[in-house]
N, C-alpha and C positions, 0 to 999 in steps of 0.2 A: 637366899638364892644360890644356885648351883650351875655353875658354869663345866660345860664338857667338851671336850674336842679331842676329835679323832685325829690317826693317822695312821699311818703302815698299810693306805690300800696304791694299788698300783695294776699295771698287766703284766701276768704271770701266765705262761704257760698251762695247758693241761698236764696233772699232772705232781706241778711243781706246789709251793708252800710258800705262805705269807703271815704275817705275826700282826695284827691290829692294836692298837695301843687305843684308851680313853683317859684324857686325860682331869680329875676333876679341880674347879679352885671355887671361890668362893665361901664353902664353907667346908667341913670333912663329910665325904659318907660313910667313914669308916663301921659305924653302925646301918649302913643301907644297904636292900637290895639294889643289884647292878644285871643289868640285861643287856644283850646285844642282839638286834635284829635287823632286818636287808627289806630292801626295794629292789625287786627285778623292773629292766629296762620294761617299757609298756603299762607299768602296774602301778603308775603316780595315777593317788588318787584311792587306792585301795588300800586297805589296811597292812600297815609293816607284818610283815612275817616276822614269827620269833625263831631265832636262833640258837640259843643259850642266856643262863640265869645263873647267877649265883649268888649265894644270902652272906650275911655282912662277915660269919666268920667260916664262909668257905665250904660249911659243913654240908653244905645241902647244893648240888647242881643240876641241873636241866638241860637239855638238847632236843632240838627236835629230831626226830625220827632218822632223817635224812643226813644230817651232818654226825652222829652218831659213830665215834671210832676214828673221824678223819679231825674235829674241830676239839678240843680245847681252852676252855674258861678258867680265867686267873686271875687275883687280883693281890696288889701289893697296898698294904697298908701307910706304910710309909708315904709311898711314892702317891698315893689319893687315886692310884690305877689300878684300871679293870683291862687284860690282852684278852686278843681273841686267836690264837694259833688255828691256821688253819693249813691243813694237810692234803697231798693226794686231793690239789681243786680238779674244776672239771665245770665246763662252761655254764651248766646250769646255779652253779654258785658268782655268775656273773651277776652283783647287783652295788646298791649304794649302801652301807652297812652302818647302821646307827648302835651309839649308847647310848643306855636310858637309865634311869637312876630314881629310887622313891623309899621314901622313909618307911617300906613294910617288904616284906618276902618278898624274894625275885616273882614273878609270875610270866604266863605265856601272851597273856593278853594286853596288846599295846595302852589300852586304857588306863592300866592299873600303875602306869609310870609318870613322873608328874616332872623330869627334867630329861630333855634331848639334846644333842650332840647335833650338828650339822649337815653330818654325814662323811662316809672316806670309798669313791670308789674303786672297787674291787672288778679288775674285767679278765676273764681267765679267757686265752683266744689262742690260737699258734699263728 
């Protein structure tokens, strides 16, 4: 079993920057893919958006389209954490932002992840 839990969302300005932290116990993923993806307000019930991916040693990362230049995937081995930096928000990046974790490649597709986090959210507003 794989326990996750977020932290580092909060309201932030447009604009401004926010660091997301996962944190994992239970067992190590240090050989796992790790992903981070968001739920915008209205869209409980719809499939997570993917955000970013990254494979266990770092070598390989993803972003979607949109957070591309602004966001940031990391992960510390030691520490069992996967951040998620995020840069220059801006309201449409207002949503609830999950880690997810699975013993194979990061991927885009929420299905392909087999441990979730609870959620941290994130509301970028002035």
């Amino acid at each position: 079993q794989v326990h996750l839990e977020e932290s580092g969302g909060g309201l932030v300005q447009p604009g401004g920057s926010l660091t997301l932290s996962c944190a994992a116990s239970g067992r190590s993923v240090s050989r796992w893919g790790l992903g981070w993806f968001r739920q915008a307000p209205g869209m409980e019930g719809e499939e997570h958006e993917f955000v970013a991916g990254i494979s266990y040693n770092g070598g390989n990362i993803y972003y979607q389209e949109a957070v591309k230049g602004r966001f940031t995937i990391s992960r510390d081995h030691d520490k069992n954490t996967v951040y998620l930096q995020m840069r220059t928000l801006n309201p449409e990046d207002t949503a609830v932002y999950y880690c997810a974790s699975a013993p194979r490649p990061p991927a885009a597709a929420w299905y392909e992840y087999d441990y979730w986090g609870q959620g941290t959210q994130v509301t970028v507003s002035s």
